[in-house]
N, C-alpha and C positions, 0 to 999 in steps of 0.2 A: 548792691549787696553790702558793699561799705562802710557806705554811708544809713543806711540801718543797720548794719553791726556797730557803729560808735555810737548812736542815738541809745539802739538798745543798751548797749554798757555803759552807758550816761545815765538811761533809766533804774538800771540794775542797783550802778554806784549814790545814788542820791534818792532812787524812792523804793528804792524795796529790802534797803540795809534792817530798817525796823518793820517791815511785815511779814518777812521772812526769815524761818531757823537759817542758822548759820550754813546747815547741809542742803539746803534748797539753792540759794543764795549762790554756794560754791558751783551747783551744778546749773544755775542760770548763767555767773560764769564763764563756764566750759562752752556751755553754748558760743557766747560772745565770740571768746578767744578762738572757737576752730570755726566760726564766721566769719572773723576779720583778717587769717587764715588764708581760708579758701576764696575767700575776695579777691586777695593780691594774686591766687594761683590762676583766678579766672584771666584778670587781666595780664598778666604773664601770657598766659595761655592763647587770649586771643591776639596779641600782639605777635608773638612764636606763628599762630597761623595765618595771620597778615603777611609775614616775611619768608615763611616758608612753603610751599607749594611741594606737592598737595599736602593737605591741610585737614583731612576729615580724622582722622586718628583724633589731633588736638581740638576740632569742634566737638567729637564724642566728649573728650575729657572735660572740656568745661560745661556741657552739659551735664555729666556724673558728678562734674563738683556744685553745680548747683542745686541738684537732686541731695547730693549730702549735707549741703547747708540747711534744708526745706527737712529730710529726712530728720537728719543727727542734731544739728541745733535747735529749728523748729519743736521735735520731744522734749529737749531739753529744755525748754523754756515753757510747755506745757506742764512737763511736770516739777517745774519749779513751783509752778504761779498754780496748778489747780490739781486739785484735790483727784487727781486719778488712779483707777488701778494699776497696782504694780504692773500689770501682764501688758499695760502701754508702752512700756519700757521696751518692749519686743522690737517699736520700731528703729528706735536708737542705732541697734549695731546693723540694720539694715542700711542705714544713712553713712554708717562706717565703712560698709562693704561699696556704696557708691565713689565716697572718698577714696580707696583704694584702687577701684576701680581707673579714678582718673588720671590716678598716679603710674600706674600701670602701664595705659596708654601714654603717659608722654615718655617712659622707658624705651617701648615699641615706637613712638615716632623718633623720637632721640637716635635709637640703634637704627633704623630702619634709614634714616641722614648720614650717617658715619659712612 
């Protein structure tokens, strides 16, 4: 996930500066930036359930955070790059609610250690 999030903001910064309005542009972006994000939360993540035992709380999470990478940047990069209906938009803050989601759980495995 990464390693396609720097490729994508590689693509974004050098071939889509001049094909894209500036507000497209910004919310390809966004994309990027909470892909590369939740990349390092993944691996955080699976490293925390390597060391920690048991572990299913934090395997939920980094599956919720790749669900919101695929959800939340995934849209955003569709509707940077193509011509869709607003009402696409709807998946966005779904891919937000996974993100939260997997933050949520590592609070619950966190507290749940203590």
């Amino acid at each position: 996930m990464a390693f396609c999030g720097v490729g994508l903001g590689a693509f974004g910064a050098h071939g889509l500066t001049r094909r894209v309005t500036a507000d497209r542009l910004k919310t390809y972006q966004t994309g990027v930036q909470y892909q590369l994000f939740h990349s390092l939360a993944i691996l955080v993540t699976g490293l925390a359930a390597f060391r920690f035992a048991p572990a299913a709380l934090l395997v939920w999470a980094a599956w919720l955070f790749v669900a919101g990478i695929v959800l939340f940047s995934g849209s955003l990069y569709f509707l940077a790059l193509v011509r869709l209906p607003a009402r696409w938009g709807v998946i966005t803050p779904l891919g937000g609610l996974c993100f939260l989601g997997g933050w949520a759980l590592w609070l619950v495995a966190l507290a749940t250690r203590l």
